[in-house]
C-alpha positions as CSV (number, residue, x, y, z in Angstrom):
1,X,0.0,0.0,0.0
2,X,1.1,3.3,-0.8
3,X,1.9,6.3,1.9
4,X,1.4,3.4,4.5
5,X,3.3,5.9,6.9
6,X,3.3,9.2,8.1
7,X,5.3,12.3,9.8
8,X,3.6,13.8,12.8
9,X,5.5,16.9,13.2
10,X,4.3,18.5,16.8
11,X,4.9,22.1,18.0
12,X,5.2,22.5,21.7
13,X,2.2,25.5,22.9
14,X,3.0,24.5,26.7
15,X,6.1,23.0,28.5
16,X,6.2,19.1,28.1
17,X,7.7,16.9,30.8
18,X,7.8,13.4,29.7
19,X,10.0,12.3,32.4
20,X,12.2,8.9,33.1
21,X,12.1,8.9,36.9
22,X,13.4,10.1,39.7
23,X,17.6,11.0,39.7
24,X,20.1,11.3,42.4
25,X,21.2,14.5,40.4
26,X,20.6,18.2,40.8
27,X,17.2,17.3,38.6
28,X,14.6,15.1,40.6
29,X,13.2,14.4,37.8
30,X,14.7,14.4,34.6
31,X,13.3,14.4,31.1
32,X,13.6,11.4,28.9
33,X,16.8,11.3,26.8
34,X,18.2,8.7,24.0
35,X,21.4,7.3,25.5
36,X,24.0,8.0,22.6
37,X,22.9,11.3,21.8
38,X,21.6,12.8,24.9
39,X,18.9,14.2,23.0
40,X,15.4,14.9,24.4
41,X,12.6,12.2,23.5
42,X,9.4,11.2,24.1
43,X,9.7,7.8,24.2
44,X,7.2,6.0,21.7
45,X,4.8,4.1,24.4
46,X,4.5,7.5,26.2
47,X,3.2,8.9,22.6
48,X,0.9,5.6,22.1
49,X,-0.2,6.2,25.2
50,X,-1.4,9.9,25.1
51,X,-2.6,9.2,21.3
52,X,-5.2,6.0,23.1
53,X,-5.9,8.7,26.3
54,X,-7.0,11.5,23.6
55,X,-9.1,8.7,21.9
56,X,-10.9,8.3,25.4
57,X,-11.7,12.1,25.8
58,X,-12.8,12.3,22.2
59,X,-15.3,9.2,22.8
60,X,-16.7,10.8,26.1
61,X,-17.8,14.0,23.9
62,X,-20.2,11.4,22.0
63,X,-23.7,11.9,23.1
64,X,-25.1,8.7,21.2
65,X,-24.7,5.5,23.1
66,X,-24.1,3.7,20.1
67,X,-22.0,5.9,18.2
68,X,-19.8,6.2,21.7
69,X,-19.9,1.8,21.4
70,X,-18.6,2.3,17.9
71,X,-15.7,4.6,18.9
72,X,-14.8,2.4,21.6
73,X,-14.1,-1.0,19.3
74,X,-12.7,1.5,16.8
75,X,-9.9,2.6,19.3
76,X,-9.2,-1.1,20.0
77,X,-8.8,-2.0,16.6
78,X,-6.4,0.8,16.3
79,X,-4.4,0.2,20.1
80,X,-5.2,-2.9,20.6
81,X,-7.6,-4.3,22.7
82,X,-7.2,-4.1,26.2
83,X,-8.1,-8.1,27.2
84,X,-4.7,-8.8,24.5
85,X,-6.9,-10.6,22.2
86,X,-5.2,-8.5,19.2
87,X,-2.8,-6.3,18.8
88,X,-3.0,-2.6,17.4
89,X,-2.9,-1.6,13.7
90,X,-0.8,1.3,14.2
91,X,2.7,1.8,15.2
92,X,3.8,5.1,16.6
93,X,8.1,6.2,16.9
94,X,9.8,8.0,19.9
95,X,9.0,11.9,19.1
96,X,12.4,12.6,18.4
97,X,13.4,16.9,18.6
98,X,14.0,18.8,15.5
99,X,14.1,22.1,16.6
100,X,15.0,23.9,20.0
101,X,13.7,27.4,21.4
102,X,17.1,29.5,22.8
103,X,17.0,32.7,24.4
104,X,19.0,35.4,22.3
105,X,20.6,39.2,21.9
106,X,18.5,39.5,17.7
107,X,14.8,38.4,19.3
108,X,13.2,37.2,22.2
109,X,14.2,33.4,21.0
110,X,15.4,32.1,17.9
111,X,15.2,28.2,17.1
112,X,18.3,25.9,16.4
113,X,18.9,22.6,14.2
114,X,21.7,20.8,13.3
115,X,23.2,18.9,10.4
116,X,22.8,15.6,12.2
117,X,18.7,16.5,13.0
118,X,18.0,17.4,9.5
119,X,20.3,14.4,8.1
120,X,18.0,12.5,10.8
121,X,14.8,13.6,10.0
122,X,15.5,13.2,6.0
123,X,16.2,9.1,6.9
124,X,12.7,9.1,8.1
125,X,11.1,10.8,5.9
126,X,12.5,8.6,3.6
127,X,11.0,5.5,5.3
128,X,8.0,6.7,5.9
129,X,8.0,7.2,1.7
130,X,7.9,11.4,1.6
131,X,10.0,13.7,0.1
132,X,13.6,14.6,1.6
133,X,14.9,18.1,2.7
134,X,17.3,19.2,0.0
135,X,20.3,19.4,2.1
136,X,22.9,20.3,-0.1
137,X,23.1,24.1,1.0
138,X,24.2,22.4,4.2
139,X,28.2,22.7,4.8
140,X,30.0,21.8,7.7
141,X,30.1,24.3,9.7
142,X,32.8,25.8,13.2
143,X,31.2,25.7,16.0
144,X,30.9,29.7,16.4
145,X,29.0,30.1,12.8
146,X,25.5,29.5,11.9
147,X,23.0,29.2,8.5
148,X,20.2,30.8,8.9
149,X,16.7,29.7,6.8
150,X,14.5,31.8,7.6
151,X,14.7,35.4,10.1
152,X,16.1,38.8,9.3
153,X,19.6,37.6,10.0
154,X,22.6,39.3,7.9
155,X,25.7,38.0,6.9
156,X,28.2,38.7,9.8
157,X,25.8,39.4,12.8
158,X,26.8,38.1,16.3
159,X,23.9,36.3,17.4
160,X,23.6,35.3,21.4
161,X,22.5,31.9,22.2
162,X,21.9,32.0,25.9
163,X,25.8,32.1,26.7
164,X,27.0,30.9,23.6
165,X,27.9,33.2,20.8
166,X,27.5,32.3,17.4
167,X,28.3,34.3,13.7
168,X,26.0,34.5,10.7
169,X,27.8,33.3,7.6
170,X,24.8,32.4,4.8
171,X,21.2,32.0,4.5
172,X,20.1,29.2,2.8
173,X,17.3,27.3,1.3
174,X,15.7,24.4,3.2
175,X,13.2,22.9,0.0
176,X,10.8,21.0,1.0
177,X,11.1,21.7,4.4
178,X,8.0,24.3,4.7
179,X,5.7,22.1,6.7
180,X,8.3,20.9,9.0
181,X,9.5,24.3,10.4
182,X,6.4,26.1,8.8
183,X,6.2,27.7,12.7
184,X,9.6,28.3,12.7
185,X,10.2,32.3,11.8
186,X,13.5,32.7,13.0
187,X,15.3,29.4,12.0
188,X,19.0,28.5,12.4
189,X,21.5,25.4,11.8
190,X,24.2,25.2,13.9
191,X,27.0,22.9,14.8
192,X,25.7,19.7,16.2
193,X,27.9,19.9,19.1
194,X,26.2,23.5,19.6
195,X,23.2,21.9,19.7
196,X,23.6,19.2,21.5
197,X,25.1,21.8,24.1
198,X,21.5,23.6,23.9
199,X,19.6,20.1,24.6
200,X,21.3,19.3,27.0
201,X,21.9,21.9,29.3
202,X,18.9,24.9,28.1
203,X,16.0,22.9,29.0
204,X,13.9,24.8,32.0
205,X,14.6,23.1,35.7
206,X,11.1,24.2,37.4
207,X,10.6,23.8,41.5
208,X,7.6,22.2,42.9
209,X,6.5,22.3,46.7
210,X,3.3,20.7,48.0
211,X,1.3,23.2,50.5
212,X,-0.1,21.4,53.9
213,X,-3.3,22.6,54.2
214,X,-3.7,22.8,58.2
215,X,-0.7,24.9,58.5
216,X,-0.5,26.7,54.7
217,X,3.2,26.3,54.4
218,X,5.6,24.2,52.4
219,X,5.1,20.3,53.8
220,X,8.6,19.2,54.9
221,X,10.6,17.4,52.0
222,X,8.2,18.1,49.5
223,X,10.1,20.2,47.2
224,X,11.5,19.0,43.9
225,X,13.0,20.3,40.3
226,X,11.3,19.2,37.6
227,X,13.1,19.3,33.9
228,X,10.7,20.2,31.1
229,X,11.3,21.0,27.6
230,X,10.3,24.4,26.8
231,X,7.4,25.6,24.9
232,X,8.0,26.0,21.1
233,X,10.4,23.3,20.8
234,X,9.4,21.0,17.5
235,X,9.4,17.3,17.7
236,X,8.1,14.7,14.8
237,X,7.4,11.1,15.1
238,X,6.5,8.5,12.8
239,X,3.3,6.7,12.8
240,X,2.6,3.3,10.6
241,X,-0.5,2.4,9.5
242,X,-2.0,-1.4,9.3
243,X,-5.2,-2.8,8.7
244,X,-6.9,-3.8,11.7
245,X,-6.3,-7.3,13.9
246,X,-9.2,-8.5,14.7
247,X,-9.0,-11.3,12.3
248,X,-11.9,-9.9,10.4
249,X,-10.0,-7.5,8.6
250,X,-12.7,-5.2,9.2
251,X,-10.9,-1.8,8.7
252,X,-8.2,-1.0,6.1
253,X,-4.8,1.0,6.8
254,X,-6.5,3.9,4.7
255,X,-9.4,4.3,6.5
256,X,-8.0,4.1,10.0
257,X,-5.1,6.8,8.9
258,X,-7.8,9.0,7.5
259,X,-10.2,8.9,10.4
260,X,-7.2,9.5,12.9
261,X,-5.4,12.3,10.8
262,X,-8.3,14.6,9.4
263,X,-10.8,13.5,13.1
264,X,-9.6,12.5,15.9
265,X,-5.6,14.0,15.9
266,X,-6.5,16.8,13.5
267,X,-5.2,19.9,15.6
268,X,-3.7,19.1,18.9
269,X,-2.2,16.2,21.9
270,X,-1.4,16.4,25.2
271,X,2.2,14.1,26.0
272,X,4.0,13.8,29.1
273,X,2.9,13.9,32.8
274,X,1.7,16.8,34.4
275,X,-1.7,17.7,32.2
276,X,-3.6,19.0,35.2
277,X,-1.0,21.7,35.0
278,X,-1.4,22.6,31.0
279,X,1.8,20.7,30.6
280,X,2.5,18.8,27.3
281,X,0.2,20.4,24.9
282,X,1.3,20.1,21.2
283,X,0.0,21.4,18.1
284,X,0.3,18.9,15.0
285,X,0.8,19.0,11.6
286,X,0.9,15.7,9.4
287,X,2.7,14.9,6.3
């Protein structure tokens, strides 16, 4: 079957903590990381997960008994049902990070990539059978310069990236690359190790105390950091569609991707932990 995958590219409108657990670190609780790269994720059964938990909200908005019954054995067929008689019909990635938020000296925030992102992203766009980024604008870089694809930037300006300083050499064109960073005004590509730099140490550390109630101040040993990835950060995953399990092959990969891409997941998703709080609330654009 044709197109039998897509990109889910998601822009961050709130902080997102999708955490791995407690830590015997500075950070109580750190977010969750791939272990050669150190990059943020959102590891793929956290984003099956939140997809299944937005299914349930959407099926409680359904006034019609039966309609809601129909919902409710369409979500198994696409998850899975819950007594493991069959499995799911779509397969979701980590949310892997494309493009990072940093505070700078030319705006209030510009957004980074790197080389090994975009290289990255283009392998799975590839597999999921869309077109590539044209990348061949993209030079190796020093660490202290930066491309710039889209933002007033000119050739020569000193651009502040939190404590970092960085040089604008060229802009260049990122083709087909429009829907991807379509939220992205102010866009550069810097070195990966400037990047990973920004991942890994620019994320916002946020304390949490818990109130006692009979006395109204801070409960002893209740406070906490919390690491979250900042709002406007852009992620993408990829999702695979299948025709459903139940033996009857009752609903085809088409229809299921249709019904969750243009109805159910149209505009937004809530990921990560903290949702009472407005945590974790993406926008989302598919390809």
């Amino acid at each position: 079957m044709e197109n039998a995958a897509s990109i889910l590219c998601m822009y961050a409108i709130t902080p997102c903590h999708a955490g791995s657990g407690s830590s015997t670190g500075v950070v109580d609780l750190p977010i969750q990381r791939e272990r050669h790269t150190n990059w943020p994720i959102v590891q793929a059964s956290g984003m099956k997960g939140a997809m299944r938990a937005h299914f349930d909200r959407y099926k409680g908005a359904i006034a019609d008994k039966l309609a809601e019954e129909q919902f409710a054995q369409l979500t198994d067929l696409v998850f899975g049902s819950e007594k493991s008689e069959y499995a799911g019909s779509l397969s979701v990635s980590d949310a892997k990070i494309l493009a990072f938020p940093m505070r700078s000296n030319v705006a209030p925030f510009v957004w980074v990539t790197c080389p090994a992102a975009l290289k990255r992203l283009n392998k799975d766009l590839h597999l999921a059978g869309k077109v590539e980024l044209d990348l061949a604008a993209i030079k190796e870089l020093p660490a202290d310069q930066a491309l710039w694809f889209s933002g007033s930037f000119q050739k020569g300006d000193h651009i502040l990236l939190e404590d970092m300083e960085v040089v604008a050499e060229s802009k260049v064109e990122l083709k087909n690359g429009e829907i991807c960073f379509r939220e992205s005004d102010r866009l550069l590509v810097v070195h990966d190790e400037v990047f990973g730099y920004a991942v890994s140490h620019c994320t916002s550390i946020m304390a949490q105390i818990k109130i006692d109630q009979a006395t109204g101040t801070t409960s002893t040993g209740s406070l906490r950091y919390q690491e979250e990835l900042p709002a406007d950060t852009l992620m993408y995953s990829v999702v695979f569609w299948g025709n459903s399990r139940d033996g009857k092959a009752s609903l085809a990969a088409e229809t299921i991707r249709g019904f969750v891409e243009r109805d159910v997941l149209a505009d937004h998703l809530q990921v990560g932990g903290d949702e009472t709080l407005g945590r974790g609330i993406f926008s989302l654009t598919w390809i």
